[in-house]
Structure formats: C-alpha cells, structure tokens
SEFI-54150 format. One record per residue (C-alpha): residue in one letter; x, y, z. Coordinates in steps of 0.05 Angstrom, whole numbers, plus 5000, padded with zeros to 4 digits. Each point is the difference from the previous one (the first is absolute). Example, Ala and Ser with C-alpha at 12.3 -4.5 7.8 and 13.67 -1.06 7.14 Angstrom:
# SEFI-54150
a524649105156 s502750694987 
# end
This chain:
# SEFI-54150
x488118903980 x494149785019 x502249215006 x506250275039 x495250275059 x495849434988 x506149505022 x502550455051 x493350025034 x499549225001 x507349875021 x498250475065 x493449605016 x503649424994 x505150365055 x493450195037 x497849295008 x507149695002 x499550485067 x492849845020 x500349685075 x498449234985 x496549935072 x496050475038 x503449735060 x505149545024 x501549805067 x506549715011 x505349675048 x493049715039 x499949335026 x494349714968 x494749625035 x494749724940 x494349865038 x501149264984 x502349745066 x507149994957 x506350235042 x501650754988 x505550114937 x502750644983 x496650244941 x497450704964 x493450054990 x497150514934 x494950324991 x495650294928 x493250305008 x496649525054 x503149404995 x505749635015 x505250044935 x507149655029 x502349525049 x506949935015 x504750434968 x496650544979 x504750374945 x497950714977 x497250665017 x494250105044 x497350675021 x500849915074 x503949555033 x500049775072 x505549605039 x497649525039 x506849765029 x498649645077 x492149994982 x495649484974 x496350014942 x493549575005 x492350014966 x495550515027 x496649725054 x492649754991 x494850165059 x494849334990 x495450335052 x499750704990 x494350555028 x502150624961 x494050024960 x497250685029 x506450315022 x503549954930 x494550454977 x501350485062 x508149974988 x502449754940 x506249965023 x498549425046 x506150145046 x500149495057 x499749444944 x504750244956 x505350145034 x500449295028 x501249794927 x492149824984 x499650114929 x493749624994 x494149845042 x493849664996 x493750115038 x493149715014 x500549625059 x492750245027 x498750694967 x502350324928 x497350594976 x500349594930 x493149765022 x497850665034 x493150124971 x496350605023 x495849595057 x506049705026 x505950544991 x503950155060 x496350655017 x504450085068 x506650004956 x497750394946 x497650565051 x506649985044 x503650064939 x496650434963 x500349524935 x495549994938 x497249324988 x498750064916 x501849344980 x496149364983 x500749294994 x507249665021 x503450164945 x497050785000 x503850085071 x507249724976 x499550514943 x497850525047 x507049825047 x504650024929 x497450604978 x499750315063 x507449715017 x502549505037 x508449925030 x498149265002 x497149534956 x493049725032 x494449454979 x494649625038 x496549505019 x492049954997 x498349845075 x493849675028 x498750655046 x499350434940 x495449504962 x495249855054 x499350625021 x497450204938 x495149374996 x497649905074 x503350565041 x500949805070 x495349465005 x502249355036 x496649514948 x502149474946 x498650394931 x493649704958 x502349684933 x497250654968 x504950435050 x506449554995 x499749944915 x499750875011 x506649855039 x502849674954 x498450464944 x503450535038 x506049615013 x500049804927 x499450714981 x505850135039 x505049544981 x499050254925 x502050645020 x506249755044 x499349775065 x505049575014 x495349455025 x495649875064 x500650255071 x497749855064 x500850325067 x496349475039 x499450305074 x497150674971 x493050094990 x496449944945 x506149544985 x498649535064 x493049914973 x502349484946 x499049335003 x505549514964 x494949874945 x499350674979 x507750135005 x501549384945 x494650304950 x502950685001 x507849674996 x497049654946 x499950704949 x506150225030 x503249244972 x496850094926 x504750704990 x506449635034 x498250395060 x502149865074 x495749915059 x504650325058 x497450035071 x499950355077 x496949295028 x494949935049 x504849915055 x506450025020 x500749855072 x496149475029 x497749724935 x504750144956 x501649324971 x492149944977 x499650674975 x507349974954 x496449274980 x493850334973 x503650404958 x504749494974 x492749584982 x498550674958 x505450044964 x498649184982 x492850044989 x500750584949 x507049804973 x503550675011 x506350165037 x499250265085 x504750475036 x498550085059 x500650715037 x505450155052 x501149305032 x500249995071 x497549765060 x496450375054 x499449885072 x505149875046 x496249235018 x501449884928 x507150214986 x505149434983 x496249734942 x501750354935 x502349304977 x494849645005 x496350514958 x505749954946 x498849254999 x492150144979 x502550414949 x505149574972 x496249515005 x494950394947 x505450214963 x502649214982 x492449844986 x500950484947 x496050665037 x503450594983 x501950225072 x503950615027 x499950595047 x503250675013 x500650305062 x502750645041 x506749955053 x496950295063 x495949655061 x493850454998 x495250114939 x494750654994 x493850024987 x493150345018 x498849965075 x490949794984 x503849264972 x500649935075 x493049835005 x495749354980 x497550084918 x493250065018 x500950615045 x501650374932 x495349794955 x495550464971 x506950514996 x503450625043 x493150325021 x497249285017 x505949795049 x500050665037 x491449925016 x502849315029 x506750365036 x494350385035 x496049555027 x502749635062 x496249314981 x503949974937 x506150165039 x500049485053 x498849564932 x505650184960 x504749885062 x497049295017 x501049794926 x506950264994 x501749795072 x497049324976 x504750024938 x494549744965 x502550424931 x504749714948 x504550555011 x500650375068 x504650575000 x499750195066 x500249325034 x506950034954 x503050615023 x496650165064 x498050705020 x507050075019 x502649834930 x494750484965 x503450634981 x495850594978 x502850224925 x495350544974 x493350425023 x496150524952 x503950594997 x495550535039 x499449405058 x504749915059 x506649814974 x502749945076 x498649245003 x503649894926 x505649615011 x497049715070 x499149285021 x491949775016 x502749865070 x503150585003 x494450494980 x495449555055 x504150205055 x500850684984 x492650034986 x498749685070 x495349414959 x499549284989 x504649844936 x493149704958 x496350775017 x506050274970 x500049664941 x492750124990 x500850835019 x505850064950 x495449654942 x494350465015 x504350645013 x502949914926 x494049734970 x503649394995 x505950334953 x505349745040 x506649664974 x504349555043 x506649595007 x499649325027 x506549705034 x497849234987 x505449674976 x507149665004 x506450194977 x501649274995 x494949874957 x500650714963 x506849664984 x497849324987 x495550204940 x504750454966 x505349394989 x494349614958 x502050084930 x492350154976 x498850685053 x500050654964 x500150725033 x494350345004 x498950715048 x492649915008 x500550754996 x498650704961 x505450464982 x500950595050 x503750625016 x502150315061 x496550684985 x493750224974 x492449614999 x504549334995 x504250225060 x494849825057 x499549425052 x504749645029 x500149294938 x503449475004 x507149964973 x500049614941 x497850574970 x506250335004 x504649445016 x497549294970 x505949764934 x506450415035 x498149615069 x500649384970 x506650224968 x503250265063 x497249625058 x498949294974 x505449974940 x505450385021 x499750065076 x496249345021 x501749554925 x493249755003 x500149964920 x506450104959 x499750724947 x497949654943 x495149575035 x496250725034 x500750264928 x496249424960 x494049915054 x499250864992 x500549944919 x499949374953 x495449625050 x495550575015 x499650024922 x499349334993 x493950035049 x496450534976 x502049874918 x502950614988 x504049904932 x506350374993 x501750225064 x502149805060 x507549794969 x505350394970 x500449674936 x501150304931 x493050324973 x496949925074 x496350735026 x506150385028 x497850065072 x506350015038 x503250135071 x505550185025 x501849875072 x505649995042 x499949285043 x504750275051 x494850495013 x494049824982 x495050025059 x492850285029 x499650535053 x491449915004 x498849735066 x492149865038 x502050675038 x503150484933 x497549654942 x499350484959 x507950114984 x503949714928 x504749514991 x506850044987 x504749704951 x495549994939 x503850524956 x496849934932 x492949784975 x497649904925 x493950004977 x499049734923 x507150324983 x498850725040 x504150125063 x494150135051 x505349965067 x507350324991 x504650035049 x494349785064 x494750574980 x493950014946 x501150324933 x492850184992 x499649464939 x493049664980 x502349474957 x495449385026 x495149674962 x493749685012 x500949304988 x494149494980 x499049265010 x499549444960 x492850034982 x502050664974 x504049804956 x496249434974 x493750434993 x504150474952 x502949464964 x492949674980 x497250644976 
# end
C-alpha cells in the first residue's frame, strides 16, 4: 500500500516537471539584430532566470511569450555617458532612459555621488530632492542604488572633479607630491570598489585646474586595475585637435585605453573638419593607442551656463564667482578674456549669445526666461547681451543650466559613420512629472538611441540597422568592458528590446523635450520585462555593476 502511493506520487512529479515551462520567456517570430554589426536573421530568443538560455529555435514551454513578428530584436542599448546618478535615487524607474531601450548606463563624467564624501556631497540635490545621503565609499553608493532599486543597470567612473575636490577644493594650483600621492590613493581606493576607470571633464573647474602631468599619474592607477581613462577634453572648438591629442598622449603615457566623450566640433568657423580629427585618432589607433569616442545625434550640447566664463573667474567655487559677478572690475575682465578667446575652451565665442538657450533655473526663481535665447532675454530686458549674462548668473546664484546650438549636422553625421563612435546621452534619466519634471533639458534625454534609429537609419540611411545596433551595444561594451552584455548570445544578461523599425522615432524637440519616444515596445532588464507594450511595469531588476579593479581586488583576497 504504502509503495503503491509511493510510485503514484513520483509518476505525478515526474508529470509536474514533464509540464514545468522550460523558459521563463520566449520571444518569437523577431528579426534578430545581435549587436554584432551581423545582418538581422529571424531567430527566437529564450529566456531562464536572468540570462540568455536559446538562440535560434527555441523549442518548449515558456511562461510568457511575446511575438515579435515586424519588430526587431536587438541588445539593450548601453548609455557610455550617462548623468542619472542622483535621479535614479529620486525615481527608480528611470523613465526617459528606459524607454529609449537604455538598459545600462554608466556615469562619472565630472560628478558621481560614488565619491560623495560629506564635504563634497551635492547639498543642492540632496535638498531639492529631499534624498538621504547614508552611504560611503564608491562601492557603499552602488549598493545603496541596488538595494534601493534601480530599472537600469548603472556603474561609474572615478572622475578628477570628485578627487580634487576632496584634496584641494577649488584651488587653481598644481597639487604638492604629498597632495597628488592622496589623489591617487583615492582613485586607487576607488577602482577596488568598481569604478570603471578614470574620468575627466576638462573645461569644468576643479577639472580645468589639471595640468597633463598630473592627468598621466592618476591614468596611471586607473591602468594597473585594467581601467579606462575616458575624457570631456579641454576643447572642442577652436582647439580641439590639441585637446583630443592630449588625451590620446594619456592614454599612451599610462598604457590604458581613451574614449573620448561625445565627439564633436563646436563653432560654426570650425565646422567641416570632423575628418581631420578622425585621422589623429586613427592615426593613434595604428600606433597601437587604444582610441575611440561616443557621441550624441543633435547640434547643441547642455551644460551649466558659469562654463561660459574664463576658469579663473570660478575658482575658489559658487560663492567665490558670484563676489566676482558683483564687482564691475571683474566684469569688464571676464568679457575681455572671453572676448579675447584667450581660454582653451570658449563656449560662448562657440554658440554666441544667440545660440545660448536657457535650460533650467532654481525652482522658486523666474522660470519665464527657461526656454529663452541670451539674445532674446537682452532685448526683452532692454540690456547689453554680456549684462544679461552676468544678471542671470547672479539672479540664480549661478544655478543655471543651458543648451548650446554649436554644432553641424554635417559633422553630427560625419562622426557617427566611424566604426569606433559609441552613443552616449550625456544625460540623467527624467520624467515629465514630479521633482524630475522641471526645466526645459535638452532632448537627448528623452529622445537620444530611437533618434538615431528613425532619423539617421531609417529616414536619412546614415548607418545601416545592424551597424546603429553594434555602435549602441557590443562596441559600447567593448569600450567600457562590460562582460556579458551588450550581445544576444547564449548565457549573455538578458537585456532585450523590442522595437518596431517602421516606427521607431523621438518626439523630444529643444521646444517639448520632455515627451517619449515611440516604437520601443518591450524593454528587459536581466530577464524581467521592465517596458510592455510602450509603458513601465514598475520592475527594479538593474544591478549595480563594478569594474575591473573590482573584480581583481576580490579575486586576490
């Protein structure tokens, strides 16, 4: 009797399993684009726990299912310059990001809160946002994000800011030997716990402060974990050819790979010569530097409206500039230098006060100029353009983001056909609504990986699909060493989309940007659908994700 129930019992577990779903899901009838610059095949892709199970045919039950019949199937999309590290922690959900297919982003161009410390936190963003800042040390924050929960996975570099800050503030000075080894302890410290490598934002004080010298010892401890020296160079308008060679002479002095941040040229005296830029590069690359880029697909880039003025006009930090804003001696300087184009960078001579578009003022200031050009504000005003400038610093207390219409579509459109140029948004995740929802910011945002899909694939064939698909996954990868992602490959991370390429489009413009793409159906984050059918599903599955000084840290303990 008691063997009889016995056998019964196992013969309906064996049912059971025999029954079990082999996949937790399968998309099917998708044409597949791998992320390897391969032409698309029609394939099914499955799915067990987080990873990538089947390629091909995929033969068996899964517990959902979704038909992907006139979409592609690619990797999902990796954001090289990313700025979500404060708004993840404000929305996990990460919305304007994720629903252009960004599945993974890295950050720590000139700020992380990875090397927040409590002298140096970003007390204006913790304030507006009413976040708790109980983390510390780099690796301490990307726990923080996990735990907290993160739609998208996100890891960092260690940028210069950060670590001079926290050594010499915002003094204008070469560090003492004593000063720069304490740099280089911190930036040790940090690639242990999983910064990616070494940043630099090079027209940004503290950043601007650095000599070349200091720059190569600090690559130096990013090369001994494998780590990557990445870069905003010193200029890229009237100098740009020096500054992109500096940072190509980094990269060679400390023997580390250099990507260099959204590649472009500014100024309209300087368009026409993206190529002769590409032939520096390649001419790095066959010397055996380690040369790429990434870059974004609009004419204007964003940034804080004080990088408008000369480097030394904001040493000493926010409180410092605005004594000098004040005083009409230091005025009259700041315009003679700038007028003089005496910096390395000069942002305005670039985009002229009619190319200066006002992006984002404190929220209890006067949002009537947000979304104004300099010129225009002057004449409403009734003032010179250069008072205006100056009034709108001082009004704000110098908290004052703005567009910059610089560039060329020619040579927007010259740089994405080099086979080494990445996509990168050089910006945070954002939602229409709530603390997130304010300003007027620049489209990329919003808009950045389904604009290059729509408008320079499929409406202009700029790049062919696959193309478009490898530079946004296995090169972005490739770039920033990310193992296992990036292509869908059997036992790769399952992060997926799903978009439709007759579709596939952004609506963000300069004067809405703040609206979604369309076309990008589904999104999958380490196996969990995070966008069905267009809209979030409220899913946390990203990860932190740690560099390779991490990894080798862990493996010799």
């Amino acid at each position: 009797m008691h063997l009889r129930f016995a056998s019964v019992v196992g013969v309906s577990l064996l049912a059971t399993a025999a029954c079990a779903p082999q996949f937790d899901l399968v998309i099917k009838n998708g044409d597949l684009v791998d992320g390897t610059g391969a032409p698309a095949r029609r394939a099914d892709v499955a799915v067990r726990g987080d990873r990538i199970v089947a390629v091909g045919a995929a033969s068996g039950r899964a517990r959902r299912t979704i038909d992907a019949t006139g979409h592609v199937v690619a990797p999902g999309f990796i954001d090289v310059q990313g700025q979500s590290g404060v708004t993840l922690l404000v929305d996990a959900n990460g919305e304007s990001h994720i629903r252009q297919g960004i599945t993974t982003e890295i950050i720590g161009e000139g700020s992380t809160p990875a090397l927040w410390t409590r002298d140096t936190a970003d007390r204006v963003a913790l304030d507006r946002y009413h976040l708790q800042y109980d983390w510390t040390g780099f690796d301490g924050y990307l726990h923080t994000l996990q735990n907290r929960g993160t739609s998208i996975n996100l890891g960092s570099f260690a940028p210069v800011a950060a670590i001079r800050e926290q050594v010499l503030g915002m003094q204008n000075r070469t560090p003492t030997p004593e000063e720069l080894q304490r740099e280089q302890e911190i930036l040790d410290r940090a690639m242990q716990q999983g910064a990616f490598g070494f940043a630099t934002a090079l027209i940004y004080p503290p950043a601007s402060y650095t000599h070349t010298d200091e720059l190569v010892a600090l690559a130096r401890v990013a090369s001994k974990y494998g780590g990557v020296y990445i870069s905003h160079v010193r200029g890229e308008s009237f100098r740009v050819k020096d500054a992109i060679g500096e940072a190509i002479d980094i990269g060679r002095q400390a023997g580390l790979p250099v990507v260099i941040y959204h590649l472009k040229i500014g100024a309209k005296a300087n368009w026409g010569h993206m190529d002769e830029i590409r032939a520096e590069i390649e001419e790095a690359r066959a010397r055996g530097v380690n040369v790429s880029a990434c870059q974004y697909p609009y004419t204007a880039g964003g940034t804080n409206l004080p990088a408008t003025l000369p480097g030394w006009a904001q040493e000493g930090g926010r409180e410092k500039m605005l004594e000098r804003l004040k005083n009409p001696a230091e005025r009259a300087k700041m315009r003679r230098d700038v007028e003089a184009n005496t910096e390395v960078e000069n942002l305005l001579a670039g985009a002229t006060f009619d190319g200066i578009q006002i992006a984002s003022v404190p929220p209890d200031k006067d949002q009537s100029i947000v979304g104004k050009r300099l010129s225009q504000i002057a004449a409403e005003r009734h003032q010179e353009n250069w008072d205006t400038l100056f009034s709108i610093l001082i009004e704000n207390d110098g908290r004052v983001s703005a567009l910059f219409h610089m560039m060329s579509e020619d040579d927007v459109k010259t740089a994405m056909r080099y086979p080494w140029v990445s996509v990168g948004t050089d910006s945070d995740a954002r939602r229409p609504d709530g603390p997130l929802g304010s300003g007027q910011p620049h489209p990329r945002s919003y808009g950045t990986f389904p604009r290059i899909l729509g408008r320079y694939v499929r409406d202009e064939h700029v790049l062919a699909l696959p193309e478009a698909i490898r530079k946004m996954t296995s090169l972005a990868a490739s770039q920033m060493k990310i193992a296992d992602r990036g292509t869908v490959r059997e036992g790769f991370f399952a992060d997926l989309v799903v978009f439709d390429p007759k579709t596939v489009a952004d609506t963000a413009t300069f004067e809405k940007p703040q609206q979604y793409p369309v076309g990008i159906e589904t999104v999958i984050v380490n196996g969990t659908v995070t966008v069905d059918a267009g809209r979030h599903t409220g899913a946390h599955a990203g990860r932190a994700l740690y560099g390779p000084g991490y990894r080798r840290s862990r493996a010799a303990n």
